[in-house]
C-alpha positions, 0 to 999 in steps of 0.5 A: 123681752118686750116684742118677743113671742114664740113663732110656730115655724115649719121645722123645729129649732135647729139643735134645740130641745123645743119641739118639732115647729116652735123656733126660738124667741125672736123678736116681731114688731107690730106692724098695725097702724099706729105703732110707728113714728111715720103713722104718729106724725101722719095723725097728728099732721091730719088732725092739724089739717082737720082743724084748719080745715074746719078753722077756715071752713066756718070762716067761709060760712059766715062766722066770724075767725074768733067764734070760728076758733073756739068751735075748732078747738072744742071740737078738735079737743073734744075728739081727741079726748073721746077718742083716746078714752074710747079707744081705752075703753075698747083695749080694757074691754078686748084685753089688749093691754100693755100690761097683759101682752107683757104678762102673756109674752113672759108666761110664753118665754118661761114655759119655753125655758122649761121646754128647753131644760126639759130632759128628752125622756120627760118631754116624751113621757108628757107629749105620750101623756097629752096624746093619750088625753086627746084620744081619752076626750075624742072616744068620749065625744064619740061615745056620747054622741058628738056632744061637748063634755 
């Protein structure tokens, strides 16, 4: 489901078998600039307007308007190009790939499936579980002086 996630909510989901603050799948669109129609046609309607800008900018410095055009369209082209491949660059490096949102929304989504099929003495049996772990590592930590294992 693309554009789902588990949302951590105050109360947990009515009638459910998720625990208490996971409220069911919903959908939240992405909201960063960029992501919609409006913002598209805002870039491209810039990037238009740098280059007459520019186009008429040199005309005014004394180059004549086929020179000054080539100049527009390299630059233009060139900015474009360098700022598509750096933005690839920093999405690979950061990990913020399509691919791997989808991968990581579904790992989400199934492990909430089976929180949901999950029997109610099998869900406290593994909530008693973890929280007997986390007081397993906190008397460690205590023990050995505040230092991580």
């Amino acid at each position: 489901m693309p554009g789902a996630c588990l949302c951590r909510r105050g109360l947990g989901a009515a009638g459910s078998n998720l625990p208490r603050g996971w409220a069911q799948l919903s959908r939240i669109y992405n909201t960063e600039f960029g992501y919609s129609r409006k913002d598209v046609i805002l870039i491209g309607v810039g990037i238009i307007g740098v280059g007459y800008g520019l186009y008429y900018g040199l005309q005014a410095a004394g180059l004549e308007p086929g020179m000054a055009g080539n100049f527009v369209q390299l630059f233009v082209i060139l900015g474009i190009s360098l700022g598509w491949v750096g933005s690839y660059l920093f999405r690979v490096a950061t990990k913020q790939m399509t691919y791997v949102k989808q991968l990581e929304d579904y790992e989400e989504a199934v492990m909430a499936k089976r929180l949901q099929e999950l029997p109610e003495a099998e869900m406290e049996r593994l909530l008693e579980e973890v929280e007997e772990e986390k007081s397993r590592k906190a008397a460690r930590r205590a023990s050995s002086g505040g230092q991580k294992d």
